[in-house]
C-alpha positions, 0 to 999 in steps of 0.5 A: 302444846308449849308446856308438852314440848318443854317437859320433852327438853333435857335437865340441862334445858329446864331454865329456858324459857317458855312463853305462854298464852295471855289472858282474853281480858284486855286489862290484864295484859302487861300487868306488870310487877306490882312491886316496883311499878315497871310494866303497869298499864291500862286501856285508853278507855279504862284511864278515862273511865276512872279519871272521869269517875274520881272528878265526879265523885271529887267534885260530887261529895266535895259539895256535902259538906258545906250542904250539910253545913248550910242544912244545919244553919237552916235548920237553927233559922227556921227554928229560931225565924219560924215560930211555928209553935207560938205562932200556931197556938196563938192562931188556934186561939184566935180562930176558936174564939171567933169560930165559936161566937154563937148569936140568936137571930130572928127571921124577919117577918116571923117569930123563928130565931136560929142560932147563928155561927161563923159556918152557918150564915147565909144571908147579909142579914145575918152577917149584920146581926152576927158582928153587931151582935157577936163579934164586937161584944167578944172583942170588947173583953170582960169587966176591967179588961178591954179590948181583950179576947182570949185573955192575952189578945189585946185589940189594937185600935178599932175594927175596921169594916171594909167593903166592896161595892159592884156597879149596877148593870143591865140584866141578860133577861128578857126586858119584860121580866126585868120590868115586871119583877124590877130586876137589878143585877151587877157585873163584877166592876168596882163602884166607887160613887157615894151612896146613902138614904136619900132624903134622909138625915144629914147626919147620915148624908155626911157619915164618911163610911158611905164615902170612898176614903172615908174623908181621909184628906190626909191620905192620897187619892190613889189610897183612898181610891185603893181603900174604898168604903171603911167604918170603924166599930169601938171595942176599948183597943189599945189605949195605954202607951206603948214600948218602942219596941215588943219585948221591953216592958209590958202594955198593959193598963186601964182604960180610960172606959169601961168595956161595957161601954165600948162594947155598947158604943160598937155594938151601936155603932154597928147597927146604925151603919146597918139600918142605914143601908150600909150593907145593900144589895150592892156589896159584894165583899165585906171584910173585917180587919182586926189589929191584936197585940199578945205581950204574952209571945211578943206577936202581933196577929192580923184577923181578916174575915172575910165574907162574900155575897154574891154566889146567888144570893148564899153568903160565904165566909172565910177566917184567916188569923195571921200572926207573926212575931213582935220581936226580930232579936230576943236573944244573941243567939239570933244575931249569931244564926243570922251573920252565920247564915248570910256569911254561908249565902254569901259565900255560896254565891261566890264560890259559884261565881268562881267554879263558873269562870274556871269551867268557862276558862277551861272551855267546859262553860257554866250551863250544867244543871248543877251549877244552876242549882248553886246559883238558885239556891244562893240567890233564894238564900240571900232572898231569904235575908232581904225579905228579914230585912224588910220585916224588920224594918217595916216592924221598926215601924210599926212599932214607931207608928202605934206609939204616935196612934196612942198620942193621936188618940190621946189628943182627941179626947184632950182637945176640943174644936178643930183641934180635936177634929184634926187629931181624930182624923190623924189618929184614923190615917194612922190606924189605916196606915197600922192595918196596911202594914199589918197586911204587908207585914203578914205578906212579907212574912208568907214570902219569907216561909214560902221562900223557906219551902223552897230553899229547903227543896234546893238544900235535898237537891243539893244532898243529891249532888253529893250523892251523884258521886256514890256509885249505888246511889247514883243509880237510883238517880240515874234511873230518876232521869232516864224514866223521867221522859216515859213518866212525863207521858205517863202523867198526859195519860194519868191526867186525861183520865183523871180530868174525866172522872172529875167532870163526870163526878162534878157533872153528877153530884155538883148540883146537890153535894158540896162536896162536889159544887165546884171544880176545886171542890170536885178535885179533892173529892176525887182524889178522897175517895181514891185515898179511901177518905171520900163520903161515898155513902151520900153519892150512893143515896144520890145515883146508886147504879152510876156512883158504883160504876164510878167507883169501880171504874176508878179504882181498876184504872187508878189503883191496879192500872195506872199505878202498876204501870208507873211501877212497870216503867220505874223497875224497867228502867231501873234493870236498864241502868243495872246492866248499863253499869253492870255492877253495883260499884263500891258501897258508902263505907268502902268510898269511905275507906278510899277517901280516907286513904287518899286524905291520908296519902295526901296530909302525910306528904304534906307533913313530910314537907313541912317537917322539912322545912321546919327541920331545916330551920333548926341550929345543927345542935338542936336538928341532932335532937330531932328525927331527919327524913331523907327527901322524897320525889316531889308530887303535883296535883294530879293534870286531870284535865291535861291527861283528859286532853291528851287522850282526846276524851270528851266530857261524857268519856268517847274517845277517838277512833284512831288510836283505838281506846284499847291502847295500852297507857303506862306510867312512862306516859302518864309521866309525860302528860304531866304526872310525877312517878309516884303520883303517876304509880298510884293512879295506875295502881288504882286505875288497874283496880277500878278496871277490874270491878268494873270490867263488862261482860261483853266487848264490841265487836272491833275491840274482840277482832283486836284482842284476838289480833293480838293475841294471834300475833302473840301466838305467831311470835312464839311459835317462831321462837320455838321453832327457832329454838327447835332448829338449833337444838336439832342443829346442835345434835346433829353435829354430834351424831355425826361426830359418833362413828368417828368416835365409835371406830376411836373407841374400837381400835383403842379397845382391840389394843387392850392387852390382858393384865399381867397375874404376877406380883407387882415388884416392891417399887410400886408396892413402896410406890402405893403404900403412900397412897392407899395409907393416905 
């Protein structure tokens, strides 16, 4: 209607102006001139909206590079720290060789011999003959290398046997079974009275492996209580002098004895520990400890064999070969790595204590999850270098005592008497001591790769942090939390239905497959099967009706069910996000882009500044040589926080109800809270596009009625001004229709005066008179 009324105005009018309608969109009003940056403005909401958006993402991927800094120094510490490559081959070494021990063992009482392996013992009988037999012969070495095991393992010391016996108990039978058929059972209480063949020999009365302690006076009783019944078995150790450190010169030497005389002094040794008893009814864990040295890797390794006695008469066995490095500091480059990476926690630790104190002085407190996460991940960091600490010193020691073994040793056999006997019995103390530190140096060093483990799961939470503040990034994290909830429950449901399968199957199977003989066992069968890994062949041959019925049953709810529906609740809450945010916001390489823009923005005034300063410090001959800038607006650091105040926005963005969040926010007031013109300009600029990319699609209701409250009231004032308009113009042309018939009746008089021209020639003056003019 407007545009129509004017095109009706006359020429002389076209300049007037015409007011229009506004858009609907808030964000759009006032948009000002983007040349000078007069009329600039935003909502309340949009300028908190972004203000909250650039703190995030400022303080999200400001955390990135120092993640990455401290993922690469990680990665050169595991690398360097965690041997894994050495470490394994030298542990697959040992392990085969033992596993591979074969030994030819007679049935009692009979004439049948099977041959006996590490996996296929299953009587105390057969362990004796196992490690009389097999084991101290293969760690004897060959002819001229003793105390060897797979050429470079050499054997530190003797192997220790170390046994747990169970105290003696009523049976929980009927009194007269356990009469007739003599029944001895045990509880699970650890025994420590001395036993033996009564009435036997003295040698065996006074042997020390059927002692508590095993007469090591030198030890403290809660030591000897610790370590319980011990024997030693010979197998031409380590008998040369060591270096005071692994990795200087070689340990390698002759020995003193043949190995085939070790072998058999072991071998002896160990079957007349047997044939006394040593090994009865009573013993519930033996365990075989084994000290190696490879000067090869500079590692030393820890064999533990363990063996179990008391699953109903079957013994179980159980290999752990543990080695760990010899050398803390081969090189310079691992003393590098090391103050690099205990710089880097440290100072983790301390930019954490000071982000802490500034969010508690600016009343935002410290209980963010993300603030916990530095702290854990520091504090674990620093865990990291105390546990290298401790095994390096414990390693130092090490080192210290088994060259004082070698000089126990050395003495025994020098020395004759007391004399011998005290030097034989510290070489012992000493060897125990070796073995307990070999023991506490393979703990420190699982806790050191454990804490590795984890350190590594804090570094991927600390990639997230930084990648909180990318916008189609953040959703999937978003998304992450909000069905976290829905996924907790999710997983009540999943383990219910899964305990139940698992009983079942333990229930069915247990008693005659191993696969399934215990709980533990039962799990991991489970879970095979529903992997497509399990042995389903065997449960069918057992109970084919119900082990189909299992299977079917476990793949519908587990494979098509459950999972499906996990899926469900992912994708759902994934659309709930998406149109929470309504668009996908700006990619990697746009964000980018802008922080490069703004570092720029940034370094380019700072420079300005310094060339300045640099400028006004030259001699006046020397300044006409250089460029001079002409001086600027100063600019100050953006009063996030004081804007946030202002408004009355809270951390999560809400905004009080009076006045509305839809009030316009100009440069003018931007200025007031803190900003300086150009600072203030830009933020406007980038504010006004951050509001158009993230503009949604629906309003609330009360920001609808104000919008159209205002743009009504726009309406009503420009339909005044046209009416305005239109009285002064009609005002004006009144006046001058009434002032026509004046005019008219003028015009008519004049015109009836007219006289007709006169036809004669005109006289010579005016012919003289034109001439002139017409010439000219």
């Amino acid at each position: 209607m407007i545009t129509a009324i004017g095109q009706r105005l006359s020429p002389d009018d076209v300049s007037t102006e015409v007011v229009a309608l506004p858009e609907p969109r808030v964000h759009e009003l006032g948009a000002g001139s983007p040349e000078n940056g007069q009329g600039l403005s935003v909502t309340r909401q949009e300028l908190v909206n972004y203000l909250l958006s650039d703190r995030i993402q400022t303080g999200s991927c400001a955390t990135l590079p120092c993640t990455l800094l401290i993922w690469i120094a990680f990665i050169l510490v595991f690398w360097l720290r965690g041997n894994v490559e050495s470490a394994y081959r030298l542990q697959r070494s040992i392990h085969e060789g033992i596993s591979e021990i074969q030994v030819q063992h007679t049935i009692p009482g009979s004439i049948v011999t099977r041959t006996l392996r590490l996996d296929t013992m299953t009587t105390s009988g057969e362990v004796q003959t196992w490690i009389a037999s097999g084991l101290i012969p293969s760690l004897s070495g060959p002819e001229g290398q003793p105390g060897r095991t797979r050429t470079f393992n050499r054997v530190i010391g003797e192997v220790q046997l170390r046994q747990q016996r169970a105290r003696q108990s009523n049976c929980q039978v009927d009194e007269g079974l356990t009469l007739h058929y003599g029944l001895t059972c045990f509880d699970g209480r650890r025994d420590l009275a001395t036993f033996g063949v009564e009435g036997g020999a003295d040698s065996v009365q006074q042997d020390p492996a059927f002692v508590a302690g095993a007469g090591l006076d030198g030890l403290p009783e809660a030591d000897r209580v610790r370590l319980g019944f011990i024997a030693w078995l010979k197998v031409g150790g380590l008998k040369t002098s060591l270096p005071t450190a692994i990795g200087t010169s070689g340990a390698s030497g002759a020995s003193s004895r043949s190995s085939a005389g070790e072998a058999a002094e072991g071998t002896l040794r160990a079957e007349e520990l047997f044939a006394a008893g040593w090994i009865d009814e009573q013993t519930q864990q033996l365990e075989v400890h084994i000290a190696l040295f490879n000067a090869e890797v500079r590692s030393y390794c820890h064999v533990l064999l363990t063996f179990f006695f008391r699953d109903g008469g079957l013994a179980r066995s159980k290999l752990e070969v543990r080695p760990f490095t010899g050398d803390v500091y081969p090189t310079a480059l691992y003393v590098v790595v090391d103050i690099v990476w205990a710089t880097l926690m440290l100072g983790l630790l301390l930019w954490t204590l000071q982000l802490s104190c500034e969010g508690r002085r600016r009343g935002r407190g410290c209980a963010d999850g993300w603030f916990l996460l530095d702290y854990v991940s520091s504090l674990v960091g620093i865990l990291l270098v105390i546990l290298f600490i401790i095994f390096a010193l414990k390693l130092s020691g090490l080192s210290q005592m088994l060259v004082q073994l070698v000089t126990d040793e050395e003495a025994a056999k020098s020395q004759v008497g007391q004399a011998a006997q005290r030097a034989s019995q510290r070489y012992y103390e000493g060897l125990v001591l070796i073995i307990w530190d070999f023991e506490n140096l393979v703990l420190v060093k699982s806790l050191h790769r454990l804490s590795m483990l984890w350190y590594g799961v804090f570094i991927m939470l600390r990639f997230f942090r930084g990648f909180h503040g990318q916008p189609r990034i953040a959703v999937i994290g978003r998304t992450i939390f909000l069905s976290a909830s829905y996924l907790l429950h999710f997983v009540l449901i999943l383990a219910v239905v899964f305990a139940n399968f698992v009983i079942g199957a333990y229930v069915l199977f247990g008693s005659q497959l191993q696969a399934w003989s215990s709980m533990s066992k039962a799990i991991r069968s489970t879970l095979s099967v529903l992997l497509g890994r399990g042995d389903f062949a065997e449960m069918y041959d057992l109970h084919p009706i119900s082990a189909t019925v299992w299977l079917v049953a476990s793949i519908v709810l587990f494979v098509f069910l459950l999972t499906n529906m996990m899926l469900a609740i992912i994708v759902d809450h994934h659309i709930e996000v998406c149109t929470e945010r309504r668009q996908a916001g700006w990619s990697m390489w746009r964000q980018c882009k802008d922080s490069l823009d703004e570092a720029w923005w940034q370094g380019s005034y700072s420079f300005r500044v310094m060339y300045r300063q640099f400028h006004s410090q030259l001699s006046p001959a020397n300044a006409a040589r250089w460029r001079r800038l002409d001086s600027e607006t100063e600019r100050r650091e953006l009063p996030l926080e004081n804007i946030l105040a202002a408004v009355g926005a809270d951390d999560e963005g809400r905004l009080p109800s009076d006045p509305p969040p839809w009030t316009r926010v100009d440069i003018a007031m931007l200025q007031d809270f803190g900003c300086d013109s150009i600072t203030a300009e830009r933020v406007m600029r980038k504010c006004m596009a951050f509001a158009r990319e993230s503009t949604p699609e629906t309003y609330p209701p009360d920001r609808l009625l104000a919008e159209l409250d205002g743009v009504m009231q726009q309406c009503y004032l420009s339909v005044d001004s046209l009416r305005e308009e239109l009285q002064e113009r009609l005002s004006q042309k009144l006046v001058e229709c009434s002032n026509l018939e004046p005019r008219q009746k003028k015009l008519d008089g004049l015109a009836r005066n007219i006289q007709p021209a006169d036809s004669t020639e005109p006289p010579a003056s005016r012919l003289q008179l034109t001439a002139p003019l017409s010439a000219t």
